[in-house]
N, C-alpha and C positions, 0 to 999 in steps of 0.2 A: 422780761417778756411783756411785751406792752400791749395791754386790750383793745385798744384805739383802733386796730387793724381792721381794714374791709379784705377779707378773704375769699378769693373764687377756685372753689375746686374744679378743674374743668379746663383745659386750655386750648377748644376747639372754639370753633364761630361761637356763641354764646358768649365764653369765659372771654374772647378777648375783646366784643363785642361790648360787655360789662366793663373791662379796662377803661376802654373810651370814655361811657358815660358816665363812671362814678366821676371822673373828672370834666366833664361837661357840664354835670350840674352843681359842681364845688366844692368833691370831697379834695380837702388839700391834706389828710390824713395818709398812713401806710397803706399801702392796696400790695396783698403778694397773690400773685395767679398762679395756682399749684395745677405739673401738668406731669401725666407718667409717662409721654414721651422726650426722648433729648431733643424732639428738635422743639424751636419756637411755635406757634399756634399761625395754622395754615389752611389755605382753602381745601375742603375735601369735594366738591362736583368735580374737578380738574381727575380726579382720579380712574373713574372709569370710563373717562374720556379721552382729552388732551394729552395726559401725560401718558399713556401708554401707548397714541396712535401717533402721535407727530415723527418726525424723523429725529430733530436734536433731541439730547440728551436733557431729563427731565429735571426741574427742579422745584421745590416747593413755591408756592404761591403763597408768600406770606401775607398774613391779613398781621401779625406784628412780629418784627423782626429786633433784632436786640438791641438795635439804635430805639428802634421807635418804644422800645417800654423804657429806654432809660429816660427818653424824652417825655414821656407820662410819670417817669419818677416812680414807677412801679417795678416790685420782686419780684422775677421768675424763678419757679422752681424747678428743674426739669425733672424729669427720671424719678420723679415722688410722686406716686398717687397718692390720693388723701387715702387713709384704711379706717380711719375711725374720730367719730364728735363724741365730745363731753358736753352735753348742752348742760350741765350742773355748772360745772368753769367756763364752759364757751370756750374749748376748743376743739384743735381736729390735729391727730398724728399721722406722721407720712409713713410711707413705706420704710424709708431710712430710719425711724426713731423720730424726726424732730418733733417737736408739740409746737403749735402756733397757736395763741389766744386769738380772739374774732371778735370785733362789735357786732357785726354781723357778717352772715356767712352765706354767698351762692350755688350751689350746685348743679352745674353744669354737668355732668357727667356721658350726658348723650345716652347713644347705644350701644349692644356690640348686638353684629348678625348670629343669627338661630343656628345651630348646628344641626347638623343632619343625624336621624336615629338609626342608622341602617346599617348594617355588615361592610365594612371599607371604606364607612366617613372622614378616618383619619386621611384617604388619599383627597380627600374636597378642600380648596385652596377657600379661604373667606377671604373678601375684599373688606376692609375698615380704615387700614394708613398709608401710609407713602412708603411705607416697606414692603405693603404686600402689592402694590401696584407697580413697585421697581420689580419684583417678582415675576407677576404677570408679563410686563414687558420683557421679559428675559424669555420668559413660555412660549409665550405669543410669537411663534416664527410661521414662515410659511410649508403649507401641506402638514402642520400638525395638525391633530384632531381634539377637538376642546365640547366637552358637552358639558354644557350648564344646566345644574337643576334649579328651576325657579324661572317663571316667565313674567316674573317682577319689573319694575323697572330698571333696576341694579341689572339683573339678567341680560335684560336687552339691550340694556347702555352697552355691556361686556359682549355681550353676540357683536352688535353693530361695528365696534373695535375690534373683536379679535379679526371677523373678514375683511376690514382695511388691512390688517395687519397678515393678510391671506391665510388666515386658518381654515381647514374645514371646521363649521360651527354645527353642533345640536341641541334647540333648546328644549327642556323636560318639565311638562307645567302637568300639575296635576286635575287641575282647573279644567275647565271643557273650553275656556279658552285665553290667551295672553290676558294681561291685566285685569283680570277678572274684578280685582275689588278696587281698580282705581278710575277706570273710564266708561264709559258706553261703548255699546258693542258693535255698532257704527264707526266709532274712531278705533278700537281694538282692530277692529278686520283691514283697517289701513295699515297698522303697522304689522299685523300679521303678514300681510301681501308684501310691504315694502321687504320685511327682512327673507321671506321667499323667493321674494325676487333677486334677492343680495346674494341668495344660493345656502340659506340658515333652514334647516331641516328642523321642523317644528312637530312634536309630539306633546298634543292635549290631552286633556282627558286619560291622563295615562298614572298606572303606580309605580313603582320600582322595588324592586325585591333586594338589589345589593349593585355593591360597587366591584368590581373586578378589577385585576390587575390593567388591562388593558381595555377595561367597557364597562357602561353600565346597562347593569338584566333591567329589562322592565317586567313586571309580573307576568305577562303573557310568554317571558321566556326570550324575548327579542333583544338583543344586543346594539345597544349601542357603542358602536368606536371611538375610546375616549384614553388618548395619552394622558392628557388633561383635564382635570376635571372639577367643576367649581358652583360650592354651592353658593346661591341667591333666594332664599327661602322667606328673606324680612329679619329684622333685624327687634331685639327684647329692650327696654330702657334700662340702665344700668343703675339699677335703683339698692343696690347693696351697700352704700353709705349711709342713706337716710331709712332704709328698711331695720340694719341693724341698731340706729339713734331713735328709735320708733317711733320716729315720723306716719305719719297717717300715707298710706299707701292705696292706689287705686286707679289701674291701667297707669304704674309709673309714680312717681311721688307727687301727692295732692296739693295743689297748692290752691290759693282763692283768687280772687277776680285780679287781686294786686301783684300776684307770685307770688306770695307770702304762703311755706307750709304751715301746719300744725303745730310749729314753732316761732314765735313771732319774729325772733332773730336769725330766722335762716329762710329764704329766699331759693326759689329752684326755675329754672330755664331752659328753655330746649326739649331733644327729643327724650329725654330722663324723664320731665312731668307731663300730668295731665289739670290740666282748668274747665271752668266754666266760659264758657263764649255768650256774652250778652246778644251776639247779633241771633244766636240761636236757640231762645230760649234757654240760655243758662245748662243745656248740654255738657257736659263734662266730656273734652276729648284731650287726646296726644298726636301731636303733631309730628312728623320728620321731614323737614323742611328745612330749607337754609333760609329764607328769610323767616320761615318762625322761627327761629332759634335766635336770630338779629331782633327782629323786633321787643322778640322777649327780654332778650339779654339788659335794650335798651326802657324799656319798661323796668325792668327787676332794679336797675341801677339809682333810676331816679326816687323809686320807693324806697329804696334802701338810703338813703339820704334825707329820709321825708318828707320825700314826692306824695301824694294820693293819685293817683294815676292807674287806672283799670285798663287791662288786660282787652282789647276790642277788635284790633287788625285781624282785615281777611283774609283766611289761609290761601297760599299762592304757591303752586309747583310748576315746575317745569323741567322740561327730559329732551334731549338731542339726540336725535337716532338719525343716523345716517345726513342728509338734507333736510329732513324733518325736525320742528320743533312742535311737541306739546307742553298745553298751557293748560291747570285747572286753577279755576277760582271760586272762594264759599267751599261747602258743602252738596257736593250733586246727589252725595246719596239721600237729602233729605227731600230732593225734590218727587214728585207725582206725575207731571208731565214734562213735555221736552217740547224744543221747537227749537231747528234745524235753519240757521244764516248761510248760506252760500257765500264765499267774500271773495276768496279771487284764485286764480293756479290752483285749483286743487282744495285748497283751503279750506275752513268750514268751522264754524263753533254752534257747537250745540246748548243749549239754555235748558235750565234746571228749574222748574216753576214749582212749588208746593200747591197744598190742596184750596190755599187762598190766591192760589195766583201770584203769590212774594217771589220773586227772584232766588234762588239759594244756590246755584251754582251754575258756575260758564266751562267747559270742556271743550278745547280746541285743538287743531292738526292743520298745519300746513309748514310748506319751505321755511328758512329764515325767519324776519319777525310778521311774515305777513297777516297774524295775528293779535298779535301784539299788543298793538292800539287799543282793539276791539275785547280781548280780554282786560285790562287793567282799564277799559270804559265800564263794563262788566263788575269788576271788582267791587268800584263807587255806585254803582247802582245796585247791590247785593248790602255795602255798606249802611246802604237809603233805607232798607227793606222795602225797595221801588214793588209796585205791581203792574208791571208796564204791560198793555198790549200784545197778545201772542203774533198776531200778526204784526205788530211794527216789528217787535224782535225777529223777525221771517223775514224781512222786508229790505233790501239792502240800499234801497236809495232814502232809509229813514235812518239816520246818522243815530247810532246810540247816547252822542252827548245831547241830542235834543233830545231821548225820554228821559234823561238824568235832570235837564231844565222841567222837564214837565211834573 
């Protein structure tokens, strides 16, 4: 059993993310990527999207397929989640038995979504792989009735697809309104309207008492009509590897500016940890993001090689409902003021200013990419810790790459 090994528990964007760059930066060593599904490591946005509203028949979107890890010269293990580290010997046992020694070790483990605490949660369908998404697409017919709890993103990706896919849709936010903890409430009431106008019956501010064979009660007694029923609540880091190797824990497993945990031979990536963010005052946060989980991955790899390379990229989401594209960049919930760009069709990004005036976050809503530009302009000037002008930010015939020069 050879020590030599760079091992990634994890075989989602991260874990295969990590593949890449342990060999980008020169490890010519064994690299095996432990993953507890059978298939290869595959894009998950496609899922409560694309692949369950297109018409052909779905199939993974691999980010590495089994040519391309043998061309990396890298072990796939499928159907073995890792269950346990020995950081005494430096290894990790799979669900099968096997023991693999680690020079060093990533954990990628991600999340898995929240369960529901209620009377008839076993009838709530979770969205997390390409199995339950082939699922859904099997649900998803027309004139069924599908009530989603959670006015999450995930929720509303899944409203937005099941009415292509002509369900009646209801969606069940306990919130007083749609994305309560992720946008402003300016770009919230846009998507509120677009999916009411899609014909998606929205219920805010609401509790729920239980699930029914056929409905879900809300507290007040009112029924919603639900064949279908699916929760979208947010999703826990699945931090039960390095919890049980007692790893230092905290919103997710701790790592430092480099991804390095509490362990200096074990590494962690993705929506599983939480870091310190230099751009933010050294903040400790967790991300669930597909390019934080790339960025990290390709971070974690080069340190694990011994890179010195700090942890810095600005957090980047984005979400497709209907014709609609939103975009967030930085952190907006640390900002104090706002200041509202007009850009075109509809379109709009709102600007996050802190109490000095620093830039800390851009939140946008429009068609296609007609955004686009202007948030990842956005990004590099959050990057800056620019303190640009409230008015030029307002101002649309002042180009954002000129306050980035300024």
């Amino acid at each position: 059993m050879s020590d030599a090994n760079m091992v990634i528990a994890g075989a989602g964007k991260a874990g295969a993310r990590a593949v890449v760059g342990l060999r980008e930066h020169g490890w010519t060593g064994p690299i095996i990527l432990v993953g507890e599904e059978a298939l290869a490591p595959y894009d998950r946005p496609p899922l409560s999207k694309s692949a369950i509203s297109e018409e052909a028949e779905p199939e993974p979107v691999y980010l590495l397929d089994e040519e391309m890890l043998k061309s990396l010269d890298a072990t796939w293990r499928s159907n073995a989640a890792a269950t346990r580290i020995n950081r005494e010997v430096k290894t990790i046992t799979l669900a099968n038995g096997e023991v693999i020694a680690y020079q060093k070790l990533l954990i990628a483990t991600g999340a898995k979504p929240r369960k529901l605490s209620i009377a008839g949660a076993e009838r709530a369908i979770m969205l997390r792989d390409f199995s339950d998404t082939l699922r859904l697409r099997r649900e998803f017919t027309p004139g069924r009735h599908v009530a989603i709890i959670g006015g999450g993103f995930i929720g509303l990706e899944l409203a937005s697809t099941a009415r292509k896919r002509g369900c009646e849709v209801a969606v069940i936010e306990m919130q007083p309104r749609v994305l309560m903890r992720g946008v402003p409430q300016v770009i919230s009431d846009v998507v509120a309207s677009r999916h009411q106008e899609a014909g998606v019956h929205l219920f805010t501010g609401v509790s729920i008492d239980r699930i029914d064979s056929d409905a879900v009660v809300l507290a007040d007694g009112q029924r919603v009509r639900a064949e279908i029923v699916i929760a979208g609540i947010g999703a826990a880091p699945e931090i039960t590897l390095g919890k049980d190797a007692g790893l230092a824990i905290e919103n997710g497993i701790a790592v430092d500016s480099y991804l390095r945990t509490s362990d200096p031979d074990i590494y962690a990536s993705g929506d599983c940890c939480s870091f310190p963010h230099p751009v933010f005052g050294g903040q400790r946060m967790r991300l669930e993001a597909w390019r934080s989980a790339q960025d990290q991955a390709a971070v974690a790899a080069e340190n694990m090689v011994g890179g010195n390379r700090v942890y810095d990229a600005i957090p980047w989401f984005w979400s497709d409902q209907y014709e609609l594209t939103l975009q967030i960049a930085g952190m907006p919930s640390e900002g104090t003021q706002t200041v509202t760009r007009i850009v075109k069709d509809g379109a709009f990004i709102v600007f996050h200013l802190n109490g000095d005036g620093v830039l800390v976050g851009a939140s946008g809503i429009g068609p296609g990419n007609t955004i686009a530009r202007d948030v990842r302009l956005s990004e590099m000037l959050i990057a800056k810790r620019a303190a640009p002008d409230p008015a030029a930010l307002a101002d649309i015939t002042v180009q954002l790459k000129a306050l980035l020069k300024g």
